[in-house]
C-alpha positions in Angstrom: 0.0 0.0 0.0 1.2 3.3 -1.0 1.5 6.4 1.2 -2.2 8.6 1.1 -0.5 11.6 1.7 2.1 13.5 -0.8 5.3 14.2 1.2 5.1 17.5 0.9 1.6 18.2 2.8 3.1 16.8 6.0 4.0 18.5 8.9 5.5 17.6 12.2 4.9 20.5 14.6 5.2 21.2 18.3 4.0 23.4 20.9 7.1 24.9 23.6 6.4 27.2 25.8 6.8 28.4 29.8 4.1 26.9 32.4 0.7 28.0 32.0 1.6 29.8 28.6 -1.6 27.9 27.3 -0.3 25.5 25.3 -2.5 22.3 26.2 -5.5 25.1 25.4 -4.3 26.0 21.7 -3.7 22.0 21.3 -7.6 21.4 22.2 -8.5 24.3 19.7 -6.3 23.2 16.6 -7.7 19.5 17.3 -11.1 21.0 17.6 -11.3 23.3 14.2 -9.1 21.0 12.2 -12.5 18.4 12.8 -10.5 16.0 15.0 -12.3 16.9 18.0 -16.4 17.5 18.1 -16.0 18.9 21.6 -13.6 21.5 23.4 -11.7 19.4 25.7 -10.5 22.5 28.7 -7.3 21.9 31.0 -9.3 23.4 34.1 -12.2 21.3 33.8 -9.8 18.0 33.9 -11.6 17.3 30.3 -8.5 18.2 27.8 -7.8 15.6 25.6 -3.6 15.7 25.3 -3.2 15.4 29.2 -4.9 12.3 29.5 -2.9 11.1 32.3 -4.7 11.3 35.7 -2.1 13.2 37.2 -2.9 16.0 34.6 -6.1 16.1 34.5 -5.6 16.8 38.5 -3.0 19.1 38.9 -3.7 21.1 35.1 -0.2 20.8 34.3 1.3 18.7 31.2 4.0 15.9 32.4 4.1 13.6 29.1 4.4 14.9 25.7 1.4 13.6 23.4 1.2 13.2 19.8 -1.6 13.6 17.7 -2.4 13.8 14.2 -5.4 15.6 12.5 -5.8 17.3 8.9 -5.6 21.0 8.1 -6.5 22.3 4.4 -5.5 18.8 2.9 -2.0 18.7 4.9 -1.5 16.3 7.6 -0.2 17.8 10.6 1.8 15.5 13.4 1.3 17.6 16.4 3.0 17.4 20.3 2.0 19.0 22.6 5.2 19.5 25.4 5.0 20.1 29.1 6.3 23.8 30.6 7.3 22.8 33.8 11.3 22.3 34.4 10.7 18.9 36.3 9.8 17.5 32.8 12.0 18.9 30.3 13.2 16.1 28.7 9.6 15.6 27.0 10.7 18.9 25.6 14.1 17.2 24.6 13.3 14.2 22.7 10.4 16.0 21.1 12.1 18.9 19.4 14.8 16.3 18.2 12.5 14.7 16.3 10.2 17.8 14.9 10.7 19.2 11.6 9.1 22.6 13.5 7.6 24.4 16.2 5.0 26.7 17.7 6.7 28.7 20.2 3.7 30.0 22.4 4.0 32.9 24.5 1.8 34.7 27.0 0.9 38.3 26.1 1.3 39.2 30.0 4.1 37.4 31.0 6.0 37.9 27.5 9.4 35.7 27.2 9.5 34.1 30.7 12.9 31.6 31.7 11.3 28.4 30.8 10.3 29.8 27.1 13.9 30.7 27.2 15.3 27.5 27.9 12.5 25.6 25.3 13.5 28.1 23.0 17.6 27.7 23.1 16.9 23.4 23.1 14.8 24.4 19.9 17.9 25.8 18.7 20.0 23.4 19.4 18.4 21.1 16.8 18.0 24.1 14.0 14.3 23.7 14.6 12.4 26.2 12.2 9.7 28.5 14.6 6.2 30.0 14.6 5.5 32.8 17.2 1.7 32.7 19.0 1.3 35.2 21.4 -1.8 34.3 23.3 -4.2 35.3 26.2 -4.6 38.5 24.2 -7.8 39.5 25.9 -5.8 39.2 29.7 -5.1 42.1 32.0 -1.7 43.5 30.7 -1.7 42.0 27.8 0.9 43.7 25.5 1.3 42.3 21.9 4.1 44.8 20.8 6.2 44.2 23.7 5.9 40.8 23.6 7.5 41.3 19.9 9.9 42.9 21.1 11.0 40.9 24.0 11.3 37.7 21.7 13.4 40.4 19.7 15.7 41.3 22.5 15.7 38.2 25.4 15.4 35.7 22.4 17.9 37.1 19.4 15.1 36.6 17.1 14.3 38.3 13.9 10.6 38.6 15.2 7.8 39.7 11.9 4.5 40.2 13.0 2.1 38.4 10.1 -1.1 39.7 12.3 -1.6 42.5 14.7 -4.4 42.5 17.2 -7.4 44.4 16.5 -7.9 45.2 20.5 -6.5 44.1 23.5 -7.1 43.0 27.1 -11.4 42.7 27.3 -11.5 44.9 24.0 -9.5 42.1 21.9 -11.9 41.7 19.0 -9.7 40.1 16.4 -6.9 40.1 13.8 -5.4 42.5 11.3 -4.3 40.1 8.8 -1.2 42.1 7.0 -0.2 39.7 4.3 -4.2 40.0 2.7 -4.9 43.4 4.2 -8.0 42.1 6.1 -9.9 42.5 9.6 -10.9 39.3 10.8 -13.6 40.0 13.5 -14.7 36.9 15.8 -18.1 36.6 17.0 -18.8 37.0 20.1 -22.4 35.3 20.1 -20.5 31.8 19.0 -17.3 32.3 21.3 -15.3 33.5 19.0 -16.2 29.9 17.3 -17.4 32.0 13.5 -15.6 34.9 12.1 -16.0 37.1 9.6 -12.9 38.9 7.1 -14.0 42.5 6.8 -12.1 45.5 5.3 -10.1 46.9 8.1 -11.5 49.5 10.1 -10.7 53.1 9.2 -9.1 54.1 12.7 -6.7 51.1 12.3 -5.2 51.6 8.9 -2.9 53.9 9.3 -1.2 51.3 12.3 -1.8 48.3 9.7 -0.2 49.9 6.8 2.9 51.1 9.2 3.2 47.2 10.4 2.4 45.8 7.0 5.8 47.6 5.5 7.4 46.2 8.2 6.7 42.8 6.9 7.2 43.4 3.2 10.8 45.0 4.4 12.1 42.6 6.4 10.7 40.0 3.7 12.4 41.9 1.0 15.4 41.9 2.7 15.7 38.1 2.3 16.5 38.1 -1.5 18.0 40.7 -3.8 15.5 40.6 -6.8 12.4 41.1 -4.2 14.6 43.3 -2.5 15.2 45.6 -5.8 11.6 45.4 -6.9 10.7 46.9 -3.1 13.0 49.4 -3.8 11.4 50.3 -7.1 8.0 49.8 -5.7 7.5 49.9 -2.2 5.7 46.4 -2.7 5.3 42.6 -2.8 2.6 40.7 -3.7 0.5 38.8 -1.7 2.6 35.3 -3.2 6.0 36.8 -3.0 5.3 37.8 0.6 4.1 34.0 1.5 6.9 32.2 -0.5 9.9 34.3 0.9 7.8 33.9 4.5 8.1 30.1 4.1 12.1 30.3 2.5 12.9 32.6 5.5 11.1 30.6 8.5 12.5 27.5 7.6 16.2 28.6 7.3 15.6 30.1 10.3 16.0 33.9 9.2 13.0 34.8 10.3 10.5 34.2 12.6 6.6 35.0 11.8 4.2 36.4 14.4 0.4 35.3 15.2 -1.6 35.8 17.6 -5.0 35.2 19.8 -6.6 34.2 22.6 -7.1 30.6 22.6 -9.1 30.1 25.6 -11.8 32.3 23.7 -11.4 30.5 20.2 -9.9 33.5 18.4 -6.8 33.1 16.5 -6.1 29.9 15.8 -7.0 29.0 12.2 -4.5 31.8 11.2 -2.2 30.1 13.1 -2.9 27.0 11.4 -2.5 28.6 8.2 0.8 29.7 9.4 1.9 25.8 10.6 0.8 25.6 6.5 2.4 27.9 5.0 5.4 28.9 6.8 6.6 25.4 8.4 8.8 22.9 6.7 7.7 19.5 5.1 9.9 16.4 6.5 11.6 17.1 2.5 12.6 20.5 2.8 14.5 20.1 6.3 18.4 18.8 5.9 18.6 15.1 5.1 19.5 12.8 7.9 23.8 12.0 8.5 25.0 9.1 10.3 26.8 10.4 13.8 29.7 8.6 13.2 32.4 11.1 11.2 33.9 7.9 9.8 31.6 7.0 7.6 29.3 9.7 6.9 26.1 7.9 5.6 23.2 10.8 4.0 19.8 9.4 4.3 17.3 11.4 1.9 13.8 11.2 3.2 12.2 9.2 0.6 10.1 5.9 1.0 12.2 4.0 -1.5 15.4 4.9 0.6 17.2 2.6 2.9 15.0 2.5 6.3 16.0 4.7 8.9 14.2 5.8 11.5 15.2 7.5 15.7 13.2 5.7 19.0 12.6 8.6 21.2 10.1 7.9 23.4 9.1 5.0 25.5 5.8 4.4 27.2 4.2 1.4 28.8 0.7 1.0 27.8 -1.8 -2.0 30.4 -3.5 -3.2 27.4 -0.7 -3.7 24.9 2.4 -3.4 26.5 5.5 -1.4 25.6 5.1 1.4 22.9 8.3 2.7 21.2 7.3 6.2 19.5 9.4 6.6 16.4 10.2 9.0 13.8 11.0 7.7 10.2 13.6 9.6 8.7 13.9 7.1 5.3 12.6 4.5 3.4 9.2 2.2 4.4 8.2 0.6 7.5 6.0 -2.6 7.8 4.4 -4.9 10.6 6.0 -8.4 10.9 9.9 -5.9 9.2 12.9 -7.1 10.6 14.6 -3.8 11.4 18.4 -3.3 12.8 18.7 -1.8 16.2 22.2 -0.5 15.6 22.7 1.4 18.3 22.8 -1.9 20.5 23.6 -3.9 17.0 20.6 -6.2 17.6 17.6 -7.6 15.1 14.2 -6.9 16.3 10.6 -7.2 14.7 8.0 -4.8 14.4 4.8 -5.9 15.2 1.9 -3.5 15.0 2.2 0.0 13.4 -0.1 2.6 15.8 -0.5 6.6 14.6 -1.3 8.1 18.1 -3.9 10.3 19.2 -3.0 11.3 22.6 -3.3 7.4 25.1 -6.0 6.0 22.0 -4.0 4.5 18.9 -4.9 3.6 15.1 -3.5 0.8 13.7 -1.6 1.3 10.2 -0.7 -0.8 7.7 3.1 1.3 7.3 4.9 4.4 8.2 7.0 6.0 5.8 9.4 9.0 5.6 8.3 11.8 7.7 5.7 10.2 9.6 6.2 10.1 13.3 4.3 6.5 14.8 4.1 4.1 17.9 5.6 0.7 17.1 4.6 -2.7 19.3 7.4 -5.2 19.6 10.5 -3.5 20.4 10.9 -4.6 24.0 15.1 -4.1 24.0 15.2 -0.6 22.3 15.6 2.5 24.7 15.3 6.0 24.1 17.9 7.7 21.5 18.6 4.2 19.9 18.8 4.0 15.8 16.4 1.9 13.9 17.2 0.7 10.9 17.5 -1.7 7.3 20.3 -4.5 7.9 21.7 -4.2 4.9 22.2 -0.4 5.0 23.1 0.2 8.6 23.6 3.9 10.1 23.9 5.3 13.6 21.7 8.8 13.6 22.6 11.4 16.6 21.1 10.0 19.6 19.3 12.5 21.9 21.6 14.2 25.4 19.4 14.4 28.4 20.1 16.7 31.4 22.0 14.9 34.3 19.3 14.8 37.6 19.5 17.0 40.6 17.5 15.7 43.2 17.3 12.2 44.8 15.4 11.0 47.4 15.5 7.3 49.1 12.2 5.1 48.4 11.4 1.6 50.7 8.4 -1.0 50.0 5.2 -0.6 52.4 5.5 -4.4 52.6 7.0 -7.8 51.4 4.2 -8.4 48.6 5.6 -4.6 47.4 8.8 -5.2 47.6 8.6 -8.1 44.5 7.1 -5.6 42.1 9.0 -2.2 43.1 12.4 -3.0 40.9 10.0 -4.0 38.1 8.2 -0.5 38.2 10.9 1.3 39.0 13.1 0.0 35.9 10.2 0.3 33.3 10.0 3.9 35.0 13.2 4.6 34.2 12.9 3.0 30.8 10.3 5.6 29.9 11.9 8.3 31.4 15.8 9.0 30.8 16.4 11.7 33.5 14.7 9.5 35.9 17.9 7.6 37.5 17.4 4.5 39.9 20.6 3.4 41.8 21.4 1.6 45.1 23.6 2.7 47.8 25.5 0.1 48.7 27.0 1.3 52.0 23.3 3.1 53.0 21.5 -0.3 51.5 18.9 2.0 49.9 17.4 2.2 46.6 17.7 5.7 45.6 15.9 7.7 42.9 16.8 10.9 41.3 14.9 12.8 38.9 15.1 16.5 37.6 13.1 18.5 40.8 10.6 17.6 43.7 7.3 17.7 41.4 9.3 14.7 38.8 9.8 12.5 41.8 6.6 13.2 43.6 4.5 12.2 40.2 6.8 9.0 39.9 6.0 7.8 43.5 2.0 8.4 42.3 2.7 6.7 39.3 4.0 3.9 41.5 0.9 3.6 43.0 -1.5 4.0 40.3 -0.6 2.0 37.4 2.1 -0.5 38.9 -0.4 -0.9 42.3 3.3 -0.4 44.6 2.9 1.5 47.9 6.4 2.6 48.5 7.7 5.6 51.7 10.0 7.9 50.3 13.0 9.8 52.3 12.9 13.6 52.0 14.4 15.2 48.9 18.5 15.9 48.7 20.1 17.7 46.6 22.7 16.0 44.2 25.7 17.4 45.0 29.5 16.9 43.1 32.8 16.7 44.2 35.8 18.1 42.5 39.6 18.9 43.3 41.0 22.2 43.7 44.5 21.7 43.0 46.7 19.2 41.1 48.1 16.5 43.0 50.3 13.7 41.9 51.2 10.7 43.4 51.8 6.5 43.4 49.5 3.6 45.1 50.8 0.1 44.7 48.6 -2.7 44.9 50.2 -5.4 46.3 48.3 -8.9 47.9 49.8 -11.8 48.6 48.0 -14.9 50.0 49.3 -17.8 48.8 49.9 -19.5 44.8 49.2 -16.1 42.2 49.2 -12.9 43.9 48.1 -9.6 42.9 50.6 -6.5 41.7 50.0 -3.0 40.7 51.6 0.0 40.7 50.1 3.5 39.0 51.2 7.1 39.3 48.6 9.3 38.6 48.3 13.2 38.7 45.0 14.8 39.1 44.2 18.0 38.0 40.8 20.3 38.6 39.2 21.3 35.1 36.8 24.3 34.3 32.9 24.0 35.3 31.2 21.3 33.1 34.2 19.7 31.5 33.4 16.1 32.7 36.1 13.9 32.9 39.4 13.3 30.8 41.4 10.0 31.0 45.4 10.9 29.7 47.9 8.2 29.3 51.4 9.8 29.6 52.9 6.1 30.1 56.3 5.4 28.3 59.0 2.7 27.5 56.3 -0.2 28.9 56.1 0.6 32.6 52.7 -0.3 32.5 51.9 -2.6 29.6 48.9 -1.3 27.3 46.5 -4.0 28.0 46.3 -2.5 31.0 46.0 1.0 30.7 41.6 0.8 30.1 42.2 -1.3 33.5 43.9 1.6 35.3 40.7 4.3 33.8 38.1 1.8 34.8 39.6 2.2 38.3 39.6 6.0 37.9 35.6 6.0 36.8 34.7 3.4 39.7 36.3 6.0 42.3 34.4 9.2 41.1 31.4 7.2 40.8 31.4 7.3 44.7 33.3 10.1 45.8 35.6 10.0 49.1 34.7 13.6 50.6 31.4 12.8 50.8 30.0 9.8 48.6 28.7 12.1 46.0 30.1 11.6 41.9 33.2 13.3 41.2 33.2 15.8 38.0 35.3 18.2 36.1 38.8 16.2 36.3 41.3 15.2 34.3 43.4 12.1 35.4 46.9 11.1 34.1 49.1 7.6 34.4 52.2 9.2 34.1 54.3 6.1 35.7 54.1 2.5 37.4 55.7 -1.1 37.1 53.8 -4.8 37.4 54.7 -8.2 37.9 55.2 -10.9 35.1 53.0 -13.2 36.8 51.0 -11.3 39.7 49.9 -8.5 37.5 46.7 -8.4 36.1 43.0 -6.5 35.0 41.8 -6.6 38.3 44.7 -5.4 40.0 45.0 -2.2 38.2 41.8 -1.1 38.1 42.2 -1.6 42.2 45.4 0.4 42.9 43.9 3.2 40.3 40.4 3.3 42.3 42.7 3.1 45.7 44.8 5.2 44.4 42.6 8.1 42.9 40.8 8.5 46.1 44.0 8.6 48.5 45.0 11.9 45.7 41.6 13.2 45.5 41.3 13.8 49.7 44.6 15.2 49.2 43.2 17.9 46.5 41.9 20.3 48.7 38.0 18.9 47.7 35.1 20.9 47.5 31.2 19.9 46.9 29.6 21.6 44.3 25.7 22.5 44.3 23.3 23.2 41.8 22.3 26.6 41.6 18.6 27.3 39.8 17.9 30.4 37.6 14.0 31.6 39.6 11.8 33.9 38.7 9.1 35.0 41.3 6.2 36.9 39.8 4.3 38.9 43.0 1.6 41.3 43.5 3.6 44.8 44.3 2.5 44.8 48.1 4.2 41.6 48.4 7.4 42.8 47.1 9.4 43.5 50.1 8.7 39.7 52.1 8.7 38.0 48.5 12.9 39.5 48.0 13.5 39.4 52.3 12.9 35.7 51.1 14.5 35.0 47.9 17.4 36.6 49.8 17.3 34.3 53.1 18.1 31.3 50.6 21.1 32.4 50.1 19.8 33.6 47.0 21.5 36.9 44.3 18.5 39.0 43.0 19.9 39.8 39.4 16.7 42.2 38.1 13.5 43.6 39.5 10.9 44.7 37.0 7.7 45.8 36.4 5.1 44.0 33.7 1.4 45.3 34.2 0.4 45.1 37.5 2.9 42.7 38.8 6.6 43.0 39.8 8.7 40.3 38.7 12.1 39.1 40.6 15.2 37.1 38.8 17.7 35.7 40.6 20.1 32.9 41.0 19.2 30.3 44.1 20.8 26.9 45.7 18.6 24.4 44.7 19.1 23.2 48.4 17.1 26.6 49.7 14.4 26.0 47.7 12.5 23.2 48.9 9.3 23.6 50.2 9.5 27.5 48.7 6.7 27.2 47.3 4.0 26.7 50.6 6.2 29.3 51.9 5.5 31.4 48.8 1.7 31.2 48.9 1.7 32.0 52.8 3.2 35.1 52.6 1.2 36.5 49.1 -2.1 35.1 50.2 -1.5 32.4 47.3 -1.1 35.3 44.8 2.4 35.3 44.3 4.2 32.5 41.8 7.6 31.0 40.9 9.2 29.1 38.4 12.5 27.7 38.2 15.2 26.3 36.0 19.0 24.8 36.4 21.8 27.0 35.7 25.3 25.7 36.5 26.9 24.0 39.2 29.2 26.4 41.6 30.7 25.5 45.2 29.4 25.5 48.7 30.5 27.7 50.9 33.1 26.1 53.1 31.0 26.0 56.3 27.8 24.2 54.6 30.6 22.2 52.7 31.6 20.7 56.6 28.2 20.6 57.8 26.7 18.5 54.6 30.2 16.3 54.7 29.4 15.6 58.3 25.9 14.8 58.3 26.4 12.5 54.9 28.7 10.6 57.2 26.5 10.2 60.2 23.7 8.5 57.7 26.3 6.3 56.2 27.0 5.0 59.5 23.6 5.1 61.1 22.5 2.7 58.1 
């Protein structure tokens, strides 16, 4: 069977934005005028139909991205809607790594706010082409213009406005649309549901016109022959405006402007027609390269091309079993394939073919280039591994997830528990890269980390839920680092005796501190044979068991580089296991010698507060050991910026609420890693060390 759908009318989208930007809304709103949906699903009522999870329809917040498909103007759009909250940005991650383009949703009142920041740089990371929405336009405050020029400024973007509101705040009426030169006014009788395109009125023109040579400028500027006939005439047409639009947006030159308010069904059939017009088909982004730089392998996306295809979301599913979400960068996929997993160089087969709409699936016959699908049957495959034809293997760019910075113990309730919590907690984990299970072995604890307190608290629920485990969890700790301060150098011989073959090594190694976020680097500087080669990876598996468990305080070493420089061994008594034991002995008798600090993570917040709250809401920020970096003003709220010690900030926000009368709000995001001051450094060292022993 043959694809339905030309290549070209396909589009893989997503929606990015900050927390309560309204993204889940304009999801429920595209799904509901593209025909999908016969009913508006809304986030408050616990009704929306891309957070279908319980936990979402509870709290109001997105944890999981969903994928749906629906049709738009005979094009077939692919769309995700992401979560906003920090705690679950690798939804954001693995999503954008596999979009051909997104909708980058911003609130007219709380303009370009530090998690739209962060979405917005991981957008950029994989040369995603953008769409601006710039919704809640009938909210208090709401401030189109500086919300352009915001994106302009905070973002680097080359920000066009395609639309400009006719309105604002409870006066928002409609759209100027400046590529036709029409008003489109939304009635009010039908929600906003029916509109009508009307000349624009008179009072407005002169604004339209100023903003409608702004677009035909910057469009101009794209391409020297539209740019001369501007020149000449002051003018594009109405098709050279859209096709240097589309050019533009998807080399990433420009970025178009839309805008609405979705919660009152206004806006977003432009913006569809933007997703349409402006966003790239899976042929007209860069064709696929293998990651490996010796042997670059180019996979066009075409369905007679060698199969390729990236896993990069897991999800366990009661009635089915394990679903792999995939996106298929080249040739056809059928159930019952064989297909390569190369990354772990094993042959798997594909059983059934699912296209997703949010937790309900349709089976398919096939999945070809471009089209983003849920495969049964791949129980080994993880996240980030490469699908793909045996006979024409290739390893694509696997996806990097964000290390975790918060742990917390977690014990059965009871016996019967205790057989199915290692089950959950490793399909957990499966699902969800940034969620880390580990045990302490001197503590005898299982410990879970995940990427803040609301990640970890929704696992332990999820526990309960779906895998029916009652489990107590420890309170949350921060996942501190250790690293050296100066360079040390030094020997360790390993030497054991104890009757027939002994054991013999002998290492020098120098260790030396490295810049913030360097990781690790292994050098050997070993010369004339004083430490034969074979054993050389024995002497840096050593090295890597040592800074798993650090010897300040227990916590993983980072930002070091490690030399053999020296050493001798034994004919007979010399072997693997003895090197890697003198370099893991060895590395932590240096490293308490290194003058070691701990390093903490250090969170970017941003508190937004009514202004008679101001003065408790920074007394606060402040008592956390926290550094205020800017205080401004946007409408009638203040907001605060400022750089906090993860540590400080648990439990902030109860705090928060008491002291605005629940009218003040926070959001944060991880910035970088910096040391503790010495006397916490003691105190944390000390404590760490009575729980080891009191365990």
């Amino acid at each position: 069977m043959a694809r339905t759908i030309p290549l070209e009318r396909i589009r893989n989208i997503g929606i990015m934005a900050h927390i309560d930007a309204g993204k889940t809304t304009v999801s429920e709103r595209i799904l509901f005028y593209s025909g999908k949906t016969h009913k508006l699903g809304e986030v408050h009522d616990g009704a929306a139909i891309m957070d279908w999870m319980p936990q979402e329809r509870e709290r109001g917040i997105t944890i999981t991205s969903a994928a749906t498909t629906t049709m738009w103007r005979d094009h077939r759009i692919t769309l995700i809607d992401t979560p906003g909250h920090v705690d679950f940005t690798v939804e954001v991650e693995r999503s954008l790594r596999v979009l051909d383009g997104a909708i980058a949703l911003f609130c007219a009142v709380g303009g370009v706010q530090p998690q739209s920041e962060q979405v917005w740089h991981q957008s950029e990371k994989y040369n995603v082409p953008k769409l601006a929405f710039i919704n809640k336009m009938d909210r208090t405050g709401a401030d189109f213009f500086g919300v352009v020029e915001e994106i302009q400024s905070e973002l680097g973007a080359n920000a066009v406005p395609v639309v400009i509101p006719l309105g604002q705040e409870e006066h928002f009426r409609g759209l100027i649309d400046l590529i036709t030169m029409k008003a489109i006014l939304y009635d009010e009788a039908s929600e906003g549901r029916d509109f009508n395109e009307v000349d624009i009125p008179v009072e407005k023109l002169e604004k339209a016109r100023k903003w409608r040579a702004n677009l035909v400028e910057k469009c101009a500027e794209q391409d020297d022959a539209l740019l001369e006939k501007f020149l000449e005439t002051g003018d594009l047409s109405m098709e050279e405006i859209q096709g240097i639009l589309r050019k533009a947006t998807i080399a990433r030159r420009v970025v178009p402007v839309y805008c609405g308010a979705a919660f009152k069904n206004k806006g977003i059939q432009r913006l569809l027609d933007g997703v349409i017009h402006c966003l790239p088909a899976p042929n007209e982004i860069p064709p696929i390269i293998s990651a490996q730089e010796e042997d670059v392998d180019v996979r066009e996306p075409k369905d007679d091309a060698p199969f390729s295809a990236l896993a990069f979301k897991l999800m366990a599913d009661k009635h089915i079993g394990k679903l792999t979400y995939i996106r298929v960068y080249s040739g056809t996929l059928r159930a019952s394939d064989l297909v390569l997993n190369s990354t772990q160089d094993k042959t798997q087969r594909i059983g059934r073919i699912l296209r997703m709409h949010a937790n309900r699936q349709e089976p398919i016959e096939a999945a070809y280039a471009g089209d983003i699908v849920a495969v049964v049957g791949l129980g080994e495959t993880k996240t980030g591994d490469t699908l793909c034809s045996q006979d024409h293997p290739i390893h694509l760019m696997s996806i990097e997830f964000p290390t975790p910075v918060v742990s917390i113990s977690i014990a059965p309730a009871t016996k019967v528990d205790n057989e199915r919590l290692g089950e959950a907690l490793h399909r957990l984990a499966d699902e969800d890269p940034t969620f880390v299970v580990s045990f302490d072995q001197e503590t005898n604890e299982t410990i879970i980390s995940g990427m803040g307190e609301l990640h970890l608290e929704i696992i332990v629920d999820r526990l309960k839920r779906e895998f029916n485990v009652a489990a107590s969890v420890g309170r949350p700790e921060v996942a501190y680092r250790e690293t050296a301060t100066v360079a040390v150098k030094g020997q360790y011989k390993h030497v054991k005796q104890s009757g027939g073959r002994g054991q013999y090594a002998d290492v020098y190694l120098q260790l030396e501190p490295m810049g913030p976020g360097s990781g690790f680097e292994f050098v050997n500087d070993v010369v004339g044979g004083r430490i034969p080669t074979n054993f050389i990876p024995a002497v840096e598996k050593g090295v890597i068991k040592a800074m798993h468990h650090g010897p300040f305080a227990g916590y993983p070493v980072v930002d070091m580089k490690v030399t053999v420089y020296d050493g001798s061994y034994h004919e007979v008594d010399s072997n693997e296991f003895a090197f890697q034991e003198a370099a893991r002995a060895g590395f932590k008798q240096l490293f308490l010698k290194a003058h070691p600090t701990l390093l903490e993570p250090v969170m970017s917040v941003e508190v937004v507060t009514p202004e008679e709250f101001m003065g408790p809401v920074t007394s606060s920020v402040c008592q956390r050991r926290g550094k205020i970096e800017a205080m401004e003003n946007k409408g009638a709220t203040r907001v605060i910026t400022g750089l906090v010690p993860l540590g400080e900030m648990f439990g902030y926000a109860n705090a928060l609420r008491t002291m605005s009368q629940g009218r003040a709000s926070f959001t944060m995001v991880f910035e970088h890693y910096e040391p503790v001051p010495f006397a916490l450094t003691e105190e944390i060292v000390k404590r760490r060390r009575e729980q080891n022993k009191i365990r």
